[in-house]
N, C-alpha and C positions, 0 to 999 in steps of 0.2 A: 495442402492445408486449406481449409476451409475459412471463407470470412466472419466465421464466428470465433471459431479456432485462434485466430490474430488477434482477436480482441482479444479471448480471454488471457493468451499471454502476456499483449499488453497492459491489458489491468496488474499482474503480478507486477508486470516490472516499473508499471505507477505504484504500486502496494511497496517495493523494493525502495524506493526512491522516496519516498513518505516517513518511510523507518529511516533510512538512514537519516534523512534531514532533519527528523524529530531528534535520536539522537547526537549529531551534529549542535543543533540549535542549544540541546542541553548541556554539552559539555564547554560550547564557546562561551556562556553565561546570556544564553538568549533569553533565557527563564524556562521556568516548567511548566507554567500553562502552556506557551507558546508550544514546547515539547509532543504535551502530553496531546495535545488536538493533531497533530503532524502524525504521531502513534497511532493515537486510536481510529485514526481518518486511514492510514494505512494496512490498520488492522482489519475493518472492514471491509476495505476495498479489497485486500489480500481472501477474506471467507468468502465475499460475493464471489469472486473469481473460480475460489474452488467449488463453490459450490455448483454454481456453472457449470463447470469442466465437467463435474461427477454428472452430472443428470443428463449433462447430453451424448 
């Protein structure tokens, strides 16, 4: 595997870990802003990654 290759699947498994904690944070009553930043922070970091993967 290549040292870009590690990264990109580190990024998902930061992308992984972002969703769940979002989710996490919203159902302990952490609030939904709180939520929704941990989401959407994941969300992105999850499409950087593939998109990454796809182009190289």
């Amino acid at each position: 595997m290549t040292r870009y290759r590690v990264y990109q699947v580190l990024g998902i498994v930061v992308a992984a870990l972002f969703l769940t904690l979002g989710v996490v944070a919203f159902l302990t009553g952490g609030g939904p802003i709180i939520a929704a930043i941990a989401v959407v922070g994941g969300l992105i970091v999850l499409i950087a990654s593939i998109v990454t993967m796809v182009r190289s």
